[in-house]
N, C-alpha and C positions, 0 to 999 in steps of 0.2 A: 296285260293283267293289271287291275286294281285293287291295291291292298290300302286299308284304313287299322290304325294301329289306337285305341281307347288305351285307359289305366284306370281301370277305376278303382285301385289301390296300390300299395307299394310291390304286392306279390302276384298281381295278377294283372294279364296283358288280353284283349280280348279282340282279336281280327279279322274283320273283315274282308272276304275273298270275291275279286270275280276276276274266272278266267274265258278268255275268248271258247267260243263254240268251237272254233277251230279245232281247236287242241282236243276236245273229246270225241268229236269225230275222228280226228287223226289217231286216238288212240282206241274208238273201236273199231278204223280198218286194219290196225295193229293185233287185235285179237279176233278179229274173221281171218285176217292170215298164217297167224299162228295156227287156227281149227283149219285148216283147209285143208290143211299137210296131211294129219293125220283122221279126219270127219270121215266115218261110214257110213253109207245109207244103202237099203237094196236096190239092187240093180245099178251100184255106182264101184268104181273101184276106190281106191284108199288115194285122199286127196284128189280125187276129182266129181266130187259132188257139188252144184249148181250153187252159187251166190243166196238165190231164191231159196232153195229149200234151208241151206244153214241159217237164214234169217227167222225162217217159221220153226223151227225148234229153238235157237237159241236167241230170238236178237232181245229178249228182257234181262236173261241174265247177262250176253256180254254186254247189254247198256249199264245193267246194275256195275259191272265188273269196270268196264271202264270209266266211270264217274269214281270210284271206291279208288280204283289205281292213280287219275288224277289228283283229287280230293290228299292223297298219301303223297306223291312225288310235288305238289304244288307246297303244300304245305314245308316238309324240306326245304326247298326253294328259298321260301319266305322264310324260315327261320334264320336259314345262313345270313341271306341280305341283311335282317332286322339285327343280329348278333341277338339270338334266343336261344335260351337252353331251357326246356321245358322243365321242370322239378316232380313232375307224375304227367298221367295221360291226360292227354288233352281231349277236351267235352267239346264234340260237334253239335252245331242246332242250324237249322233250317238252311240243307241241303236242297240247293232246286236246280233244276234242270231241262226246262220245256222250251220243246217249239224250235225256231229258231235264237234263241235267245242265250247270254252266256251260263256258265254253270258261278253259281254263289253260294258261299256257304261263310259259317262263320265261327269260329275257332278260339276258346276260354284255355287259356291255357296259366302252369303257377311259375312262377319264375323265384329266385331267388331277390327276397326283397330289398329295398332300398334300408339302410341302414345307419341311426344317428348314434354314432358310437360313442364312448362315455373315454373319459380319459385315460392312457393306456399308460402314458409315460410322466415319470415324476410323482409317480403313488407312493402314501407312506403308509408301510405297513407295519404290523405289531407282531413281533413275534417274542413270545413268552421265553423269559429266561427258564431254562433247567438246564442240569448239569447230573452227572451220575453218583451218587451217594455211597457210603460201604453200605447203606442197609438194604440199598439195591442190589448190590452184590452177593448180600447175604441172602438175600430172597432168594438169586438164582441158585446160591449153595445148596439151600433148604430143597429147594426143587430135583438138585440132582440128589442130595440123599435121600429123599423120598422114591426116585426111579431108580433107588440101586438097595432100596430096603430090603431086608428078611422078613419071611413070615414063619413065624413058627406055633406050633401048638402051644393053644393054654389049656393046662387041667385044673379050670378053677373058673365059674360064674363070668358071664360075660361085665366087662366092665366100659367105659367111657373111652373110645379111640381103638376100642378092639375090631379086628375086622370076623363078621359076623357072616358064613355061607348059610342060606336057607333056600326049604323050599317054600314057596307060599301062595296062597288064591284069595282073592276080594272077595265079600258079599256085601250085599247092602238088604237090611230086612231080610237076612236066610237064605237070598237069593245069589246065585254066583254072578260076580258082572265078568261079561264079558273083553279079554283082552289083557283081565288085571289075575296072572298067573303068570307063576316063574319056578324051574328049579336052578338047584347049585348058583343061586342069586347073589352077590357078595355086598355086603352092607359098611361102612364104615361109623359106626354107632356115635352120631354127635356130630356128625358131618352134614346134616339139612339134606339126606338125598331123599328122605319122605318129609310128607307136608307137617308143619307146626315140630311140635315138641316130641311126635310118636317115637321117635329112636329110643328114647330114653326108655320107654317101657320093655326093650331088649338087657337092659342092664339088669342080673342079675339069673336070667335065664340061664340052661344050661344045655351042652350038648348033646344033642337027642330028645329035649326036650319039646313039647310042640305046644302052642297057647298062641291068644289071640291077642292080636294090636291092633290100637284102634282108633284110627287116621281121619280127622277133618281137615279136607280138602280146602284152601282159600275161594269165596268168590270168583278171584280171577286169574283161575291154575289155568296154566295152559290146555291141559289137555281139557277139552268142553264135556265129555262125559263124566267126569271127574270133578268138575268145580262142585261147589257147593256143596259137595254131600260127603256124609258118616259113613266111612266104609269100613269093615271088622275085615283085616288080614289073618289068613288063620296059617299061621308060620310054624316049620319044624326046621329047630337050628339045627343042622349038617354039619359044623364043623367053628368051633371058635381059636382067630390064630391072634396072633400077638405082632404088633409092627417092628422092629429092629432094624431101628436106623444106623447107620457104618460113621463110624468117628470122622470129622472133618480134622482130616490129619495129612503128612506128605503118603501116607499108605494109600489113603480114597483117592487121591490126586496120581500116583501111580495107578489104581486100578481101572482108573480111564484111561490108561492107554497111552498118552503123549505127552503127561507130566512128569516130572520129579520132584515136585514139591510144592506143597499147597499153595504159598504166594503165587506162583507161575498158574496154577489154576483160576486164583484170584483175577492175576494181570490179565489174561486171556478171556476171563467172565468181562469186568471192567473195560477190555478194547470193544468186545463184540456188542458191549451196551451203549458203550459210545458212538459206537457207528451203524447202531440202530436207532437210536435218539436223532444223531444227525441225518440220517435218512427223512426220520421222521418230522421234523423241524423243517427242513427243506422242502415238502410234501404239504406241509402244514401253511408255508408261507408260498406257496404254489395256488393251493384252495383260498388263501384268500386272497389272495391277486385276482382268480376269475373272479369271485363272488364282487369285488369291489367294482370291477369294468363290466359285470353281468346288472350291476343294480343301476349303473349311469348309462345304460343304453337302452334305444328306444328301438326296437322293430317288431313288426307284425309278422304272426307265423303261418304262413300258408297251412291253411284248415286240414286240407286233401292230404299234403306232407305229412302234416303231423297228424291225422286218422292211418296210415298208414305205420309210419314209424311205430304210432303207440299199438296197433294192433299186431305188431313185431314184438314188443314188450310183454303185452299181455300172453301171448302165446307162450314167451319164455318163463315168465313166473310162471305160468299153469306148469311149463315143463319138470321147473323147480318145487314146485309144490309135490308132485306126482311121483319125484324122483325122493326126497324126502318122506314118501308114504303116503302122504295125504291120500284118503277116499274122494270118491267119488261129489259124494253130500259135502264131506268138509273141503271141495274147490269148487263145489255151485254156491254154497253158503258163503264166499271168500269172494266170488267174484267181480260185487260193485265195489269192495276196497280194489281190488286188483283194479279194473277197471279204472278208476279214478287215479288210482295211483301212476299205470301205463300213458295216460292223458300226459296228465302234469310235467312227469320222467322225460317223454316223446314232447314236448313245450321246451323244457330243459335242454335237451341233448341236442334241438334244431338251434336254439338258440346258443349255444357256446360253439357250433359250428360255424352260421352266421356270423358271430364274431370271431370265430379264428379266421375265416376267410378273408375277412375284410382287414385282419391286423397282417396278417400273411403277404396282402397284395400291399400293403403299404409299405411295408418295411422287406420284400422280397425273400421274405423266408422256407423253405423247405426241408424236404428228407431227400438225399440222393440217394441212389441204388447203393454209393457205397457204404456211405451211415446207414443203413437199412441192414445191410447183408454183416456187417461187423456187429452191429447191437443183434442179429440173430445169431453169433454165431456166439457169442458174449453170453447170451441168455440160454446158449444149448450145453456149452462148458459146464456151465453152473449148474444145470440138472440132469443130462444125460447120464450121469452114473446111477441116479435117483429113478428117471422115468428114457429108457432106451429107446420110446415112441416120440419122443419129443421134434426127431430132424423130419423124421417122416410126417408129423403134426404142422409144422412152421414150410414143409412143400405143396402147400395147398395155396392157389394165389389169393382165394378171398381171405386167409388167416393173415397173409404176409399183409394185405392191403389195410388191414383191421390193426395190424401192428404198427404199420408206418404211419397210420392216422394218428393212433396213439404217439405218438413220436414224434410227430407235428407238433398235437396240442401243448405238449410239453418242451417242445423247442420254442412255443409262442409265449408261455407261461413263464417259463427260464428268459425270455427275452424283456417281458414285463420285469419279472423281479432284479432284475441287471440295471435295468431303470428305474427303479426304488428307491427312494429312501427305507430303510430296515430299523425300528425302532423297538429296541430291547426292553421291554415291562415285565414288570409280575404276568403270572398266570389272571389274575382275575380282572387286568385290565385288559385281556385283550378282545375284542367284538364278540358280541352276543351270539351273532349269525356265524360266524366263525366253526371252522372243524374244531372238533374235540382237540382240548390241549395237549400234547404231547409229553409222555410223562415217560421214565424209562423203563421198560419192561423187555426181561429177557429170557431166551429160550437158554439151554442148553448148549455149550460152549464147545 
């Protein structure tokens, strides 16, 4: 056998094959033997039908068949010896096989490219000072007495903050638009949930009353039937309640349940913001660690890979889109941003692969079965009271595999910023390109 190995780039290998005749003839008396056992012909019994006749029915397809079977177990062969590991299928051209003469063929295959990688250790990074404020605190307060409010009837003209039920239908020029219709609808009057300043023309109305509001749309309202145009809501209030918020007192701090007294509510708001900041902070100087090794390295992304990958992509926003409502028009109208964007994404996501690889082999890092199976079991703790599908979701082996990736890139990321310098600034000096700055926001304590 002669093999010729080209590169006519970093991700592609392009080989040349020729195997002795031999070896094809020996594998189509391997498939006349196999047909002989079982070949029926009339007036033959099962497996003993003549050499000659199984050639005149079959000998194009088993020549076809064993050139296709060589052509496959040759190729193997040749991969082992070369240490190739193909990255998609491999493009055969100019298969030949005549005469006495050997069989040659020639074999494009993508590999994973060569890679000039940018400097991984000794990076300085910038990571913005914050710290958790009372007025942070008091946010989150504002927040739970908002989700522990009263509503109660008002007998008296809607006014500014009232929460206002109606029912109501669009038109635009007398005509009903479609889609824009609602009953028992609930309005927070001064809250921006219609476009411009309409709310305000609810102030004053009364319940049971019905009149019309009359809403221009921004330019560039999300919803596309909706931009730009005059629409007259023709509303009948149902019902106007009043908000009553609960005193931040040790009383509201007992009526959640695990306080006894507001500061303790406080302290418990205050840790859960702190150790959401520091999450976040850690996260933050994680994104720019890659983005800083992603911009000092140099590799080529095999084409075929990444049409692949991004057609994985694209598929999933479609999914995403479909699952969120979108029609049909509005995911054909969406689809060269989509498109462009799956490209770029699939560029991106080969690329910080490429580079975990190459940082992984250098520095010997992985996930073992048992850090794998402790951080799933870590991650089922924390939700199975919430979602009881969860163990059964994480027994699928391509989710586990999808997990432990993840869990690489951030054991390689954590190993980058270990090697860091960490340089504490203001928020506004930290990189442009940079993740959003992390600033304290908190849920519910």
């Amino acid at each position: 056998m002669k093999v010729s190995v080209e590169t006519p780039s970093s991700y592609q290998k392009v080989l040349t094959i020729e195997v002795p005749s031999e070896t094809v003839t020996a594998e189509i008396e391997n498939i006349y033997s196999r047909i002989k056992k079982t070949a029926t012909h009339p007036g033959f019994r099962p497996g003993k039908v003549p050499r000659k006749i199984l050639e005149k029915k079959f000998s194009d397809s088993i020549r076809a068949e064993a050139i296709e079977s060589t052509v496959s177990s040759t190729l193997k062969q040749v991969l082992e010896e070369q240490h190739l590991v193909p990255l998609t299928t491999p493009d055969f051209e100019d298969v030949t096989f005549e005469g006495e003469g050997p069989l040659s063929f020639k074999v494009t295959i993508e590999v994973e490219p060569t890679i000039e990688l940018g400097e991984y250790k000794g990076l300085e990074l910038k990571r913005p000072k914050a710290a958790v404020s009372e007025e942070d605190v008091q946010r989150v307060l504002e927040r739970l007495q908002l989700s522990n409010a009263k509503y109660i009837p008002a007998e008296r003209p809607v006014e500014k903050n009232d929460i206002v039920v109606i029912d109501f239908e669009g038109f635009e020029g007398g005509k009903s638009v479609e889609g824009l219709k609602a009953e028992n609808f609930s309005v927070e009057v001064g809250a921006g949930m219609f476009a411009g300043e309409s709310e305000s023309q609810f102030v004053g109305m009364k319940k049971g009353e019905t009149g019309n509001i009359s809403v221009k749309y921004p330019d560039d309202f999300s919803t596309k039937e909706l931009a730009g145009k005059q629409i007259v809501l023709s509303v009948t209030v149902k019902d106007v309640k009043i908000r009553q918020l609960p005193d931040l007192d040790d009383e509201f701090a007992k009526d959640l349940g695990t306080y006894t007294t507001l500061e303790e509510l406080k302290q418990s708001v205050r840790e859960n913001l702190q150790k959401d900041l520091a999450k976040r902070l850690e996260q933050f100087t994680r994104e720019q660690a890659l983005m800083t090794v992603l911009a000092n390295t140099k590799v080529e992304i095999p084409p075929k890979l990444r049409s692949r990958v991004g057609a994985s992509i694209f598929e999933e926003e479609v999914r995403k889109l479909a699952y969120r409502g979108a029609d049909k028009e509005t995911i054909t109208a969406a689809r060269d941003k989509i498109s462009e964007f799956a490209e770029a994404e699939a560029a991106r996501q080969l690329k910080v692969t490429f580079v975990a690889d190459e940082i992984a082999r250098r520095e010997n890092l992985s996930v073992t079965d048992e850090e794998l199976s402790q951080s799933i079991e870590e991650t089922i703790a924390q939700a199975e009271d919430e979602d009881p599908r969860i163990r059964t979701y994480f027994n699928s082996e391509r989710v586990r595999d999808r997990y432990r990736e993840q869990m690489r890139i951030r054991k390689i990321l954590d190993f980058i910023v270990s090697n860091a310098t960490i340089v504490e600034v203001d928020p506004a000096e930290t990189p442009a390109d940079s993740a959003q700055t992390p600033e304290p926001e908190g849920g519910e304590s």
